[in-house]
C-alpha positions in Angstrom: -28.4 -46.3 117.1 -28.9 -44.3 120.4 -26.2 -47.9 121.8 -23.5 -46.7 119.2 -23.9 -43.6 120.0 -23.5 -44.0 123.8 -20.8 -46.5 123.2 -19.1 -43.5 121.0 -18.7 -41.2 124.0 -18.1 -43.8 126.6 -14.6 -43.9 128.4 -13.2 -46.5 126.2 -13.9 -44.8 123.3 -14.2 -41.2 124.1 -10.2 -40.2 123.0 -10.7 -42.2 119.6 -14.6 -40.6 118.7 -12.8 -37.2 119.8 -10.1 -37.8 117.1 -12.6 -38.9 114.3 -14.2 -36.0 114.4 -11.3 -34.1 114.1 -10.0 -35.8 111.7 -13.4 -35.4 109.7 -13.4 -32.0 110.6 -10.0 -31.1 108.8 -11.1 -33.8 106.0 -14.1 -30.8 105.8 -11.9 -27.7 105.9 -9.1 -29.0 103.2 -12.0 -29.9 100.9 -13.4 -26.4 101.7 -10.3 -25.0 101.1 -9.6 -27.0 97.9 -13.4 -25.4 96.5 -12.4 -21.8 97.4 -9.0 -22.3 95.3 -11.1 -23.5 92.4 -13.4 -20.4 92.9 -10.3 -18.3 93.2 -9.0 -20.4 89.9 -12.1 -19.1 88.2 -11.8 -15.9 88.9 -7.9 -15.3 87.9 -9.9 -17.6 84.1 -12.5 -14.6 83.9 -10.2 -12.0 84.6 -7.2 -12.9 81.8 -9.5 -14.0 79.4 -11.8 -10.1 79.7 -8.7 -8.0 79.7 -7.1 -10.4 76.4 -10.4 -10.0 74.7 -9.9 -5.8 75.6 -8.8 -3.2 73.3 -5.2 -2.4 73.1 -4.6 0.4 76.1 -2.7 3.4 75.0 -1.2 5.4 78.0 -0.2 7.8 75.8 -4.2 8.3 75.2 -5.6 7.6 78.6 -4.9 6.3 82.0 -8.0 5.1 83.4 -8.6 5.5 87.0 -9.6 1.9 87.7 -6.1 0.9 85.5 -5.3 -1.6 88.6 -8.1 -3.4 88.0 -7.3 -4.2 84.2 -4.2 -6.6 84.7 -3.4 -8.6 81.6 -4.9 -6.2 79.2 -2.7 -5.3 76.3 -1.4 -2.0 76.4 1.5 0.2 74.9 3.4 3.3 75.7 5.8 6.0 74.6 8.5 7.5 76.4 12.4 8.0 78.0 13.4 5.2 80.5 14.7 7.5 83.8 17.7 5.0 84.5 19.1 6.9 87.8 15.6 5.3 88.9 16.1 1.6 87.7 16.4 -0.6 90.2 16.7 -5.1 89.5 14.7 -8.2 90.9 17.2 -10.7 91.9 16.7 -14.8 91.3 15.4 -14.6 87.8 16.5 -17.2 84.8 16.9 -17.2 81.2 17.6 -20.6 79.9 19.0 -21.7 83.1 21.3 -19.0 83.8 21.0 -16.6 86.8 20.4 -13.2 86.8 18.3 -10.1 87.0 15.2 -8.4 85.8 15.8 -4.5 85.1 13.1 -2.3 86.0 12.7 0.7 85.2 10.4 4.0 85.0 9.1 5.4 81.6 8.3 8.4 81.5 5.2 10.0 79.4 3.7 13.1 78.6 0.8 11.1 81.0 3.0 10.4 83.5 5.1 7.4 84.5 5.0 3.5 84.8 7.5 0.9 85.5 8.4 -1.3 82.8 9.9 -4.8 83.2 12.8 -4.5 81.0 14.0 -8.4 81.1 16.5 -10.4 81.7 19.9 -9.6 82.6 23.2 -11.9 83.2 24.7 -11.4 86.9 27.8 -10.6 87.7 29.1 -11.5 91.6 29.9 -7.9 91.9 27.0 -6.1 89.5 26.3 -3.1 90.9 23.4 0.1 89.2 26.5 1.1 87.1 27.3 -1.8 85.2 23.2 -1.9 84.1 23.8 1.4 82.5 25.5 -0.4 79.6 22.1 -1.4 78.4 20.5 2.1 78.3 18.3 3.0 75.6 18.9 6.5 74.7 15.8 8.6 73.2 12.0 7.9 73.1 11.5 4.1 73.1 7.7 2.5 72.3 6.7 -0.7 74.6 4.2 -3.1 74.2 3.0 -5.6 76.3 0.9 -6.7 79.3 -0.8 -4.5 82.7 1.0 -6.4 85.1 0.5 -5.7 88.9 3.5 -6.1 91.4 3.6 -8.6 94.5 5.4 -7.7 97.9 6.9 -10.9 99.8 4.7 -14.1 99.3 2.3 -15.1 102.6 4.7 -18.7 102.5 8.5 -18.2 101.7 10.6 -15.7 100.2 12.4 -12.8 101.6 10.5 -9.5 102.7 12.4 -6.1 101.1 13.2 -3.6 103.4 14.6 0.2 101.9 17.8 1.6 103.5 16.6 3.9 107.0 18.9 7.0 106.1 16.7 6.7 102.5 19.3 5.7 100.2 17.9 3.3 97.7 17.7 0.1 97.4 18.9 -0.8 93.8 18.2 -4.9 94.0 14.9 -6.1 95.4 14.0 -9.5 96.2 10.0 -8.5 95.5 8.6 -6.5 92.7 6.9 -4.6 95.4 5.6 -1.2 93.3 4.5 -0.1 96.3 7.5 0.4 98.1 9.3 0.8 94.8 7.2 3.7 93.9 8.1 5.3 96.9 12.0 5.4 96.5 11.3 7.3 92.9 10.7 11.1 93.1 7.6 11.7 91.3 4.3 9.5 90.9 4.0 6.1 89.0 1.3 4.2 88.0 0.5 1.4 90.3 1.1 -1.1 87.4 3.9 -2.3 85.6 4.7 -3.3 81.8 5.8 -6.9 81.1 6.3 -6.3 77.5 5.9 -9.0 75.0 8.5 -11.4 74.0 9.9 -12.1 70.6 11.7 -15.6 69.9 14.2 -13.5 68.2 15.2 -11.6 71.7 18.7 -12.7 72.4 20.6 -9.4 73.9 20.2 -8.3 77.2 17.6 -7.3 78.4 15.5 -9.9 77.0 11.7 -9.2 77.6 9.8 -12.3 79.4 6.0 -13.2 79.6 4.6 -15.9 81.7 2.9 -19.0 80.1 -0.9 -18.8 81.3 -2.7 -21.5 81.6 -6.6 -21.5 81.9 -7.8 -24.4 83.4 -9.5 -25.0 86.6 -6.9 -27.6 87.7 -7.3 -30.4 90.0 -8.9 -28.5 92.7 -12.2 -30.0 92.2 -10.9 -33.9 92.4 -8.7 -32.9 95.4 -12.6 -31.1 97.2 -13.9 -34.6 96.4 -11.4 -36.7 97.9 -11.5 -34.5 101.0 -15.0 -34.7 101.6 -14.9 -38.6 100.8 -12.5 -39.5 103.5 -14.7 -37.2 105.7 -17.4 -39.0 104.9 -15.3 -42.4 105.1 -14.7 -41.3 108.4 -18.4 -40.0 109.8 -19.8 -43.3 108.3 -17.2 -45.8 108.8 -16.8 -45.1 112.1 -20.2 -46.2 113.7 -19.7 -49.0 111.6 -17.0 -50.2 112.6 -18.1 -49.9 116.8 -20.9 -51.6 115.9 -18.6 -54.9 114.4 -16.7 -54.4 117.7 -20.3 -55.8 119.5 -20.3 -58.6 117.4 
């Protein structure tokens, strides 16, 4: 053993040990890697699966402090859509077709919360005035999902960035409700409503809801496959010096 492993580390061999190890190494981290997305798959299971199992929220009722914490959970509200505060989310589909996602605030006796109104159809030269034509005049009930926003994704995608004179910006690329929020002149939750989808939604805007699956993927075969050309590698190696004496 102690010839091998001299014979690993001697100038002949030094450069290809050296890249072994590395390459077990990374072998390591991507199986690593592939265990903290399953724990992270987990998580997202436990979390859709407790607020889907939750009573039905009414904001009307209450608007618990921890409310960011309760994504997914079924909840309802009562109000007037403020449509000089609606802004769109570009690069959405419907069937294929391109267009936006209207959001806008509803406001409450509570407060106020955004609400993903749907889908839209674009028009090359669609501008905050041509959305006014699906206004919905007096108080209006929505039902859906707790939905929280996402600003510009770590890989890809384009970051938003509000006019400096603070003008507004009226399309958005992310359905940031941070900066969002910030552009409106009074307080919103830091949620949003996706409400729930009917099949027989066919005017614009037509409401969307993602299709969840819960299952842990493939991320546990992928951690296994890692760790066995690591171990491929660790083992195999020695071996393979040692047929080199023969």
């Amino acid at each position: 053993m102690m010839k091998i492993f001299r014979k690993m580390f001697s100038r002949q061999w030094a450069l290809t040990t050296l890249l072994v190890l590395v390459g077990a190494g990374v072998c390591a981290r991507l199986g690593l890697w592939q265990l903290d997305r399953l724990e992270q798959r987990r998580a997202f299971n436990a979390q859709v699966e407790t607020m889907r199992a939750a009573s039905l929220l009414n904001l009307n009722l209450e608007t618990p402090a921890d409310i960011a914490s309760m994504e997914w959970r079924a909840a309802t509200v009562s109000g007037e859509y403020d449509f000089e505060n609606q802004i769109a989310l570009r690069n959405q589909y419907h069937t294929g077709i391109y267009g936006f996602h209207l959001i806008a605030p509803l406001r409450f006796s509570g407060g106020a919360v955004l609400v993903d109104r749907g889908w839209i159809p674009a028009e090359s030269d669609s501008t905050s005035a041509d959305w006014r034509v699906y206004d919905e005049d007096g108080e209006t009930t929505v039902t859906g999902q707790i939905r929280l926003g996402q600003g510009k994704p770590a890989f890809g995608g384009v970051a938003d960035a509000p006019p400096m004179d603070g003008t507004r910006l009226e399309i958005w690329n992310n359905l940031d409700l941070e900066k969002i929020s910030a552009q409106i002149p009074y307080p919103v939750l830091e949620i949003f409503i996706q409400p729930n989808a009917q099949t027989t939604d066919d005017a614009p805007p037509i409401p969307y809801q993602p299709v969840i699956e819960l299952t842990e993927g493939s991320h546990f075969g992928y951690a296994l496959q890692w760790f066995t050309f690591a171990t491929i590698l660790l083992a195999g190696y020695p071996f393979y010096l040692r047929k080199q004496d023969d």
